[in-house]
C-alpha positions in Angstrom: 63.2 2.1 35.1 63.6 3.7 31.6 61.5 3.2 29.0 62.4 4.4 25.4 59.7 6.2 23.5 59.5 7.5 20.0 57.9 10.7 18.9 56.3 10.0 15.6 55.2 13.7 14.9 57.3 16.4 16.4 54.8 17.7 18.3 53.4 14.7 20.0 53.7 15.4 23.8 55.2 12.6 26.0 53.1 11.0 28.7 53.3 13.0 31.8 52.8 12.7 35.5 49.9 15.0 37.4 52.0 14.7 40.5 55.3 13.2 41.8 53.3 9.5 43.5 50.8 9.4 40.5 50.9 5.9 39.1 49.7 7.0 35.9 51.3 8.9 33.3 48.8 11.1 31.0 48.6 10.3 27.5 47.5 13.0 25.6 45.4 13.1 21.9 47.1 13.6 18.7 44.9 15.0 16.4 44.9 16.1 12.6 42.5 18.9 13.5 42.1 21.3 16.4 39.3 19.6 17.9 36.8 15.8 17.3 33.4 15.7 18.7 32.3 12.2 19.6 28.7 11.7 19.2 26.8 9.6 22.1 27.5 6.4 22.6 30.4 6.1 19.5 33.4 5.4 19.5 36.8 7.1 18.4 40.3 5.9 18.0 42.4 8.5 19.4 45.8 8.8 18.2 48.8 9.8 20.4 51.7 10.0 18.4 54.1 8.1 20.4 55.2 4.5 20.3 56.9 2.7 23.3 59.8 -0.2 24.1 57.5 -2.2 27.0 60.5 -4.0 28.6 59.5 -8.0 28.7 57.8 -8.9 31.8 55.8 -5.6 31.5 52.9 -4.5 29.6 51.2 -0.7 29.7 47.6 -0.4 31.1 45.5 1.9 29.9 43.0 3.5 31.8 40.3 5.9 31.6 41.6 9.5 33.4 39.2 10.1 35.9 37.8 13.5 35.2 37.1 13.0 32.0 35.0 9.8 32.4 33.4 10.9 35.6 32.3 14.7 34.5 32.0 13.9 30.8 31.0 10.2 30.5 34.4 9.5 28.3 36.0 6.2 28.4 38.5 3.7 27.1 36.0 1.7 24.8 37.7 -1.3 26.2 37.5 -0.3 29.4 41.5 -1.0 30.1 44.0 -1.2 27.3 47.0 -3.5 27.1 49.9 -2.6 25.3 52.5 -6.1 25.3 56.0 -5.6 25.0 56.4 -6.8 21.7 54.4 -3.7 20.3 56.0 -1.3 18.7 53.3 0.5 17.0 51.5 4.1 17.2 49.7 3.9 21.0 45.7 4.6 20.0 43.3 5.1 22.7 39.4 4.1 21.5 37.6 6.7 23.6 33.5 6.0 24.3 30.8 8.7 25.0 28.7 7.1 27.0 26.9 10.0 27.3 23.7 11.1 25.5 25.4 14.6 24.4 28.1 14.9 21.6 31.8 15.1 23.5 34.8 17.2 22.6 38.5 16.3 22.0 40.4 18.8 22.0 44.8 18.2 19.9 46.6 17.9 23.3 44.1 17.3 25.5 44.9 14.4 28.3 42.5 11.5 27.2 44.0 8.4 29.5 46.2 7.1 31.8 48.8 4.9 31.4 50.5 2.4 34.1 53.6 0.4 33.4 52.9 -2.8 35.3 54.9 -6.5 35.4 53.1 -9.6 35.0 53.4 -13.3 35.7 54.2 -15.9 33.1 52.1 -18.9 33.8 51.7 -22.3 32.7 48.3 -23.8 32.6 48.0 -27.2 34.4 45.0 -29.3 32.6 42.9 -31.1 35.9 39.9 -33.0 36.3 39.0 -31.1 39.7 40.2 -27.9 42.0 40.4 -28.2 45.7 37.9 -26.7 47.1 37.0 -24.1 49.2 34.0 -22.3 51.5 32.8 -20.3 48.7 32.7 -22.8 45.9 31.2 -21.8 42.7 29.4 -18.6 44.2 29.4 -15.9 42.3 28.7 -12.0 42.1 27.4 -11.0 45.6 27.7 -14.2 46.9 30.3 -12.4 49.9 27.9 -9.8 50.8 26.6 -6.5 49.7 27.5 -4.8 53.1 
């Protein structure tokens, strides 16, 4: 599948793959500066400098990179990102430090993870009751800690 993309600074850097099977591309910060340090638990809106064409029946996920939110406590602020296909605007990432120390961004640093995925189209059907089934209404934990 190709999707089109659009540099909007020449020196934005396109989303890029860690290895040949990784699901998720890299997307990497655009900054006005060299470096932004995040103080605990704020928030910053990361720019990348690129803007996509999501073919319909797709959206892009966006997902926190593994190293930096396990070594350095840095998130997406919404946890996962969706970009529709209808968007055509700058892609921004809201990065979190959940951490108690002030965080570093460094201009061109990999900050997320993005996933091209296809979705269902639904239709909500309005009832006055759901078949049921062994687990109910049982919630969280309710199959087991184990």
């Amino acid at each position: 599948m190709k999707i089109n993309i659009k540099k909007l600074h020449d020196d934005a850097i396109i989303p890029t793959k860690g290895t040949i099977k990784s699901a998720g591309y890299d997307l990497y910060a655009y900054l006005n500066e060299d470096k932004k340090e995040i103080n605990p638990w704020e928030t910053y809106m990361v720019s990348t400098g690129i803007s996509l064409e999501v073919p319909d029946g797709y959206f892009a996920g966006i997902f926190a990179r593994s190293g930096i939110a396990s070594k350095r406590n840095l998130r997406p602020a919404n946890c996962t990102g969706v970009i529709d296909s209808d968007y055509r605007g700058e892609i921004k990432v809201p990065i979190f430090n959940d951490s108690d120390k002030v965080q570093v961004i460094e201009n061109n640093e990999r900050v997320a993870q993005m996933i091209i995925m296809p979705y269902l189209d639904v239709t909500f059907n309005e009832v006055d009751s759901l078949d049921e089934t062994d687990r109910d209404n049982e919630g969280f934990g309710s199959t087991g800690t184990k």
